[in-house]
PyMOL commands that place a pseudoatom at each C-alpha (Angstrom):
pseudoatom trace, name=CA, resn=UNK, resi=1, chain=A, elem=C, hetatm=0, pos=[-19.572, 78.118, 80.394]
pseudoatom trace, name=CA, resn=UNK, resi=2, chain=A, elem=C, hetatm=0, pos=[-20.201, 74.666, 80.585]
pseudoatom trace, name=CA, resn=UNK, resi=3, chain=A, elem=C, hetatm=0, pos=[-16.094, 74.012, 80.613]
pseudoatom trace, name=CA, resn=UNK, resi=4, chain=A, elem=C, hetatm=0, pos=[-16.016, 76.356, 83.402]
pseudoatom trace, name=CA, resn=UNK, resi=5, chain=A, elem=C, hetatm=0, pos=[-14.322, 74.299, 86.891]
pseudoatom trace, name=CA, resn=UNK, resi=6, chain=A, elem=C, hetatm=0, pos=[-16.614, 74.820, 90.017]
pseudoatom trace, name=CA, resn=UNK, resi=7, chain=A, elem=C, hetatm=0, pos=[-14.411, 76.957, 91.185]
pseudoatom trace, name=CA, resn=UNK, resi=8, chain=A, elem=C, hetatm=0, pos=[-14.596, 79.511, 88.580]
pseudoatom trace, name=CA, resn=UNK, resi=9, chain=A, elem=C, hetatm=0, pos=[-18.531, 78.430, 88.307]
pseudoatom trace, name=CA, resn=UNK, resi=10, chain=A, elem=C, hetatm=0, pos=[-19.487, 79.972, 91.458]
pseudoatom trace, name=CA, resn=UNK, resi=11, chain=A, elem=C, hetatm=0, pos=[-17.654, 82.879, 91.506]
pseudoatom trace, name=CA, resn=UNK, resi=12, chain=A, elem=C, hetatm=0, pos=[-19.085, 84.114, 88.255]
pseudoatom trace, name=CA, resn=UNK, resi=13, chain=A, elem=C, hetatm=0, pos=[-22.529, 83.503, 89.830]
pseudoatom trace, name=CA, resn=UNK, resi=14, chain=A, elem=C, hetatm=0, pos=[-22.444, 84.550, 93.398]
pseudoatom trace, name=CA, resn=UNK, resi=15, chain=A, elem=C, hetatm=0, pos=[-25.167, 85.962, 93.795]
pseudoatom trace, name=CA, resn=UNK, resi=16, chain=A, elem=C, hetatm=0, pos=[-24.685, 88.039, 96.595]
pseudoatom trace, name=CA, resn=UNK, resi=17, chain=A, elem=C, hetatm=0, pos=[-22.118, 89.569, 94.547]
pseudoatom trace, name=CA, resn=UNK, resi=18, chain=A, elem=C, hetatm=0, pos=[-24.126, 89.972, 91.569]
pseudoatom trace, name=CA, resn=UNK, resi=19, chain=A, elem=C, hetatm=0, pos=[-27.105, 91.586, 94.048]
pseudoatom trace, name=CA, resn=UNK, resi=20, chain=A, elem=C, hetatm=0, pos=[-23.584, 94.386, 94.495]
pseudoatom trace, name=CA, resn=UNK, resi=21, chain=A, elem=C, hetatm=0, pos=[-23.247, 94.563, 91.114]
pseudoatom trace, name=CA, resn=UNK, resi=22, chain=A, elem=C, hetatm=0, pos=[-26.719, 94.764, 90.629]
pseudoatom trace, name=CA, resn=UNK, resi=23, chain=A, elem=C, hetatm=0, pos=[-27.722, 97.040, 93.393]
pseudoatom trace, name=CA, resn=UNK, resi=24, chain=A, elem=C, hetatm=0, pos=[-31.451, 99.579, 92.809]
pseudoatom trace, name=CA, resn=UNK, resi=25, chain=A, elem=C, hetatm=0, pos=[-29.260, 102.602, 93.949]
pseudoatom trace, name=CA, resn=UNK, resi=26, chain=A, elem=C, hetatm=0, pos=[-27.460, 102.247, 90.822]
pseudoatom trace, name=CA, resn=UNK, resi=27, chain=A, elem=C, hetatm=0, pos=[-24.208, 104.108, 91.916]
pseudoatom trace, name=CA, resn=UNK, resi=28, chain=A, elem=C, hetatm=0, pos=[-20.493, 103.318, 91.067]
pseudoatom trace, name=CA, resn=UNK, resi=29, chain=A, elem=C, hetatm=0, pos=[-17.836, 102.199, 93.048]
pseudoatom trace, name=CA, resn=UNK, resi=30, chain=A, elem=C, hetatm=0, pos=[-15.143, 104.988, 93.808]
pseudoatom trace, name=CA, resn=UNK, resi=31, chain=A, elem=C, hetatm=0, pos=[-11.498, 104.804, 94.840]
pseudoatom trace, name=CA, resn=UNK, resi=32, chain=A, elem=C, hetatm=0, pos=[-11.072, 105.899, 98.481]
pseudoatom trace, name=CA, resn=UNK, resi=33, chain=A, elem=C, hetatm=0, pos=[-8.087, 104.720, 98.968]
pseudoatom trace, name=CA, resn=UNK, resi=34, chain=A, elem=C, hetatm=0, pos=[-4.706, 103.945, 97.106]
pseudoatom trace, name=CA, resn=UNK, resi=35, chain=A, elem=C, hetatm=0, pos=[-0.761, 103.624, 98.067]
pseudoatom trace, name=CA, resn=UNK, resi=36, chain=A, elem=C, hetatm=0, pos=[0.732, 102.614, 95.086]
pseudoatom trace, name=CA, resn=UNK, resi=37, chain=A, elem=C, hetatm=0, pos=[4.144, 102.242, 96.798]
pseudoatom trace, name=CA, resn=UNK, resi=38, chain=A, elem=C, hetatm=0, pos=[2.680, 99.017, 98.356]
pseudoatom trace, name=CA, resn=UNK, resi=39, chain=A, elem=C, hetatm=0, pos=[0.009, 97.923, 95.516]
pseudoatom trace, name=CA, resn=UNK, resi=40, chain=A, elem=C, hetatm=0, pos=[-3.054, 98.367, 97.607]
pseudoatom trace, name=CA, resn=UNK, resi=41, chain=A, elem=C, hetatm=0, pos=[-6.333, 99.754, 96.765]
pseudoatom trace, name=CA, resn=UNK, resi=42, chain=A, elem=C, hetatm=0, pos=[-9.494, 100.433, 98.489]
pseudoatom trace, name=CA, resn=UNK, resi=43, chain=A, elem=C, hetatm=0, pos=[-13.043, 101.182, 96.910]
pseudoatom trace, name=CA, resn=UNK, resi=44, chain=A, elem=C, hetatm=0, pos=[-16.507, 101.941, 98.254]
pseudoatom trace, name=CA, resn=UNK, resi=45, chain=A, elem=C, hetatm=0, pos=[-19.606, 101.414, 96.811]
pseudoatom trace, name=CA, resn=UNK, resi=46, chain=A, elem=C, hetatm=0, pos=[-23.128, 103.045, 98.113]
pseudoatom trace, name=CA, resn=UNK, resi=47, chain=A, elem=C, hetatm=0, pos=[-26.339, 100.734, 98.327]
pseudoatom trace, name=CA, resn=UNK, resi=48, chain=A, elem=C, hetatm=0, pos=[-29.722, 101.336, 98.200]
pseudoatom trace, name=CA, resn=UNK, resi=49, chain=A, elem=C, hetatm=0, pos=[-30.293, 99.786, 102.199]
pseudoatom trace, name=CA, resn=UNK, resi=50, chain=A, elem=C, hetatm=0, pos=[-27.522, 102.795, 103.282]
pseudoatom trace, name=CA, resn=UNK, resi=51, chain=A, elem=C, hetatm=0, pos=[-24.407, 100.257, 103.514]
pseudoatom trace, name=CA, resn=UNK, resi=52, chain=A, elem=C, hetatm=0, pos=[-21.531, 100.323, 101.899]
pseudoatom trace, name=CA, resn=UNK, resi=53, chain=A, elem=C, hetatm=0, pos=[-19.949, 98.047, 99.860]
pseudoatom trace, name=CA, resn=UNK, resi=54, chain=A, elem=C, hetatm=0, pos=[-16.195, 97.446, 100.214]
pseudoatom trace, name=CA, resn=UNK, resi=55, chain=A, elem=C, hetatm=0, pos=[-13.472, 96.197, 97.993]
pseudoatom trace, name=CA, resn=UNK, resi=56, chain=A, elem=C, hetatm=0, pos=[-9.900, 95.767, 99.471]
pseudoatom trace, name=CA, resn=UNK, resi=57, chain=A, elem=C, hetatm=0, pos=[-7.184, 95.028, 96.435]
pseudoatom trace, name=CA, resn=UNK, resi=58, chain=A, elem=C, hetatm=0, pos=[-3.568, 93.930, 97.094]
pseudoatom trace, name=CA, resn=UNK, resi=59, chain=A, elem=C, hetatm=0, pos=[-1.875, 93.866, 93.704]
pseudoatom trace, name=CA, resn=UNK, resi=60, chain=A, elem=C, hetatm=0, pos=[1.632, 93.261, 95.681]
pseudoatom trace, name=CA, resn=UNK, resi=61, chain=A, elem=C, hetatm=0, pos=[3.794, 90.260, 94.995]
pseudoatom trace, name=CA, resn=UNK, resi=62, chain=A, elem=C, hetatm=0, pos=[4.158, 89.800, 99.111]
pseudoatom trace, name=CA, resn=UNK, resi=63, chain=A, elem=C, hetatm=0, pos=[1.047, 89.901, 101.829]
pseudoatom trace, name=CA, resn=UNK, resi=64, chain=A, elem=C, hetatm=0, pos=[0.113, 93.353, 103.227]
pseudoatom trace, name=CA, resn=UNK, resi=65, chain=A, elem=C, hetatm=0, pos=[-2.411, 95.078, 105.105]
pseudoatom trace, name=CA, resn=UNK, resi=66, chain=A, elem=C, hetatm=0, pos=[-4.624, 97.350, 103.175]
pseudoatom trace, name=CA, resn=UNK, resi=67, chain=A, elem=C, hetatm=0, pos=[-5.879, 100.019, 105.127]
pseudoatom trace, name=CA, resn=UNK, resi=68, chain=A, elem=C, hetatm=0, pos=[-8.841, 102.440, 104.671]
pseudoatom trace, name=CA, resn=UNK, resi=69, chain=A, elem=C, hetatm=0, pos=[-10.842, 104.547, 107.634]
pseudoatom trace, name=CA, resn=UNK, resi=70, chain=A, elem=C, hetatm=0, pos=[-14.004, 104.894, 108.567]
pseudoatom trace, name=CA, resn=UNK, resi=71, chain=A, elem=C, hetatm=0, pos=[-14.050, 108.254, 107.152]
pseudoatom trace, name=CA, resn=UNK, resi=72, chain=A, elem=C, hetatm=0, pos=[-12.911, 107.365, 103.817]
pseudoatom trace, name=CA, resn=UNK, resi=73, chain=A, elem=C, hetatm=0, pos=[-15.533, 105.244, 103.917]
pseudoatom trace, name=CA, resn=UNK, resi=74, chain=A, elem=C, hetatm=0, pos=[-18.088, 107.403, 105.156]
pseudoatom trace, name=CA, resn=UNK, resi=75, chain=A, elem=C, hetatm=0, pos=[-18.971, 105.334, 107.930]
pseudoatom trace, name=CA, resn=UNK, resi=76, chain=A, elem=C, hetatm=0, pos=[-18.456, 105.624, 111.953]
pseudoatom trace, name=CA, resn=UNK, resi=77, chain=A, elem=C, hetatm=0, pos=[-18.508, 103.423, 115.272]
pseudoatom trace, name=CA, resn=UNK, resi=78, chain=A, elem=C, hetatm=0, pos=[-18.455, 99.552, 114.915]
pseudoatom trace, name=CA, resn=UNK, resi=79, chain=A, elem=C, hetatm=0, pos=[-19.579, 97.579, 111.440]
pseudoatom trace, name=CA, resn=UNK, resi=80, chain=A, elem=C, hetatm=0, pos=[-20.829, 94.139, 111.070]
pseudoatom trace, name=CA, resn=UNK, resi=81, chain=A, elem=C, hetatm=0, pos=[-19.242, 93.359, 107.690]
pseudoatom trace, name=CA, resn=UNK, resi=82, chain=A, elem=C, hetatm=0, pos=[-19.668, 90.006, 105.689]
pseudoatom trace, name=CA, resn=UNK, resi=83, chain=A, elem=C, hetatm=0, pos=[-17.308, 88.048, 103.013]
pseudoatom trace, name=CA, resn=UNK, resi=84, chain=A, elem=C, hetatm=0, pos=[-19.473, 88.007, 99.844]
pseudoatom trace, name=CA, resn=UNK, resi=85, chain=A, elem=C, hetatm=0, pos=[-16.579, 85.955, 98.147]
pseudoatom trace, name=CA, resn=UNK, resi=86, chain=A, elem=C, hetatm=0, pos=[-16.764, 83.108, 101.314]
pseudoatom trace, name=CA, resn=UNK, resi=87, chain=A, elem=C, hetatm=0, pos=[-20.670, 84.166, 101.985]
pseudoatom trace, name=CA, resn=UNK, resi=88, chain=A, elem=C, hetatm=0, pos=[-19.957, 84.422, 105.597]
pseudoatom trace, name=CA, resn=UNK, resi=89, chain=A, elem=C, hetatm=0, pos=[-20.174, 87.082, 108.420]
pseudoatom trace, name=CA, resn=UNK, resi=90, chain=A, elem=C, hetatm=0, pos=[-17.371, 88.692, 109.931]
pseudoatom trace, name=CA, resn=UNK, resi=91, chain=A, elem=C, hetatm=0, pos=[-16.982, 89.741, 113.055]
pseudoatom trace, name=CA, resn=UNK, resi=92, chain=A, elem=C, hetatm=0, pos=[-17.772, 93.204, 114.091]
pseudoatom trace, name=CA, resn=UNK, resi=93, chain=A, elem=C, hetatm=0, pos=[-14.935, 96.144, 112.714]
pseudoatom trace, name=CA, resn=UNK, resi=94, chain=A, elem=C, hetatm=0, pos=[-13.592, 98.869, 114.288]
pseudoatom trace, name=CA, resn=UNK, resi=95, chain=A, elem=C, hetatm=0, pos=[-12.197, 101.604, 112.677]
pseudoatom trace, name=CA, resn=UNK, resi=96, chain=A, elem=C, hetatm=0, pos=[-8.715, 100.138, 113.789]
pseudoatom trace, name=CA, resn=UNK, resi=97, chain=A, elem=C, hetatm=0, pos=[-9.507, 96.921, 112.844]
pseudoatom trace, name=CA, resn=UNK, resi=98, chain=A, elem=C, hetatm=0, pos=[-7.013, 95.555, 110.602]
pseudoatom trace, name=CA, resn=UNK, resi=99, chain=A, elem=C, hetatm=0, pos=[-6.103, 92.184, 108.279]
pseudoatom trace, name=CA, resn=UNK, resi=100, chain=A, elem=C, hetatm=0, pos=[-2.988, 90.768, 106.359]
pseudoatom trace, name=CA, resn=UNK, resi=101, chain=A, elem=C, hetatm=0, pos=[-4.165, 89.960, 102.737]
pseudoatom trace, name=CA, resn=UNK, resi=102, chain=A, elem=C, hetatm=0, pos=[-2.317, 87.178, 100.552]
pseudoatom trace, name=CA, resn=UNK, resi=103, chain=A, elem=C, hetatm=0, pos=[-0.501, 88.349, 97.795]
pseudoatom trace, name=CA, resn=UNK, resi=104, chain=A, elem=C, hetatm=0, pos=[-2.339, 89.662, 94.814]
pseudoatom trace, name=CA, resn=UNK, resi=105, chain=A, elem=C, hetatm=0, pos=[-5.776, 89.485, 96.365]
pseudoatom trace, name=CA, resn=UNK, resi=106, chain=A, elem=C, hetatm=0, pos=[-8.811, 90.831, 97.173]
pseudoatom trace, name=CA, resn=UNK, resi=107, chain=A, elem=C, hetatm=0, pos=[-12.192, 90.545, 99.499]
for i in range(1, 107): cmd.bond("trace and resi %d" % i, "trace and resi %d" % (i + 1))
show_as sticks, trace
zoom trace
C-alpha cells in the first residue's frame, strides 16, 4: 500500500464508495442491463435509505452511451444522482437522460 500513487490511493479508499460496498441492507448488486454487441453493462444495487445504487460499464474499445430505464432500475420521475468516483452531484436525471462514456469505463 504504501507504493500505491495517489491516484490509485484514493480510489481504493473512497469512502463513499466503500459506505456502497458496505451498505446495512446488505444486498447484491444485479445486472439490469447488458448489450453485449456494444460492451455495455448496467447494474443496480438496493440501499438501506431506499436508493439505488448504479454502476454503468463500457467495456468497448470506442465511447458509447450505456443506457438503462427507470424501470430496470426500479425507479420513476426525476433522480438527483451523484458521482461517487468524482464525489460530486449531478444534475437531476430523467428517464431519457443520457451520457457518452470514454472507452472502457465506468461511473
Amino acid at each position: 500500500m504504501d507504493r500505491l500513487d495517489p491516484f490509485t490511493l484514493s480510489l481504493l479508499t473512497n469512502d463513499e464508495v466503500l459506505a456502497i460496498d458496505q451498505d446495512s441492507l446488505g444486498r447484491s448488486a444485479r445486472r439490469v442491463a447488458i448489450d453485449d454487441q456494444i460492451h455495455h453493462q448496467a447494474w443496480a444495487k438496493p440501499l438501506e435509505n431506499g436508493s439505488v445504487a448504479v454502476g454503468l460499464f463500457n467495456t468497448a474499445p470506442a465511447a458509447g452511451n450505456c443506457v438503462v430505464t427507470w424501470e430496470e432500475l426500479g425507479l420513476k420521475g426525476p433522480q438527483v444522482a451523484r458521482d461517487l468516483w468524482r464525489q460530486k452531484d449531478l444534475e437531476s436525471l430523467t428517464e431519457n437522460s443520457s451520457r457518452t462514456w470514454p472507452r472502457t469505463a465506468c461511473a
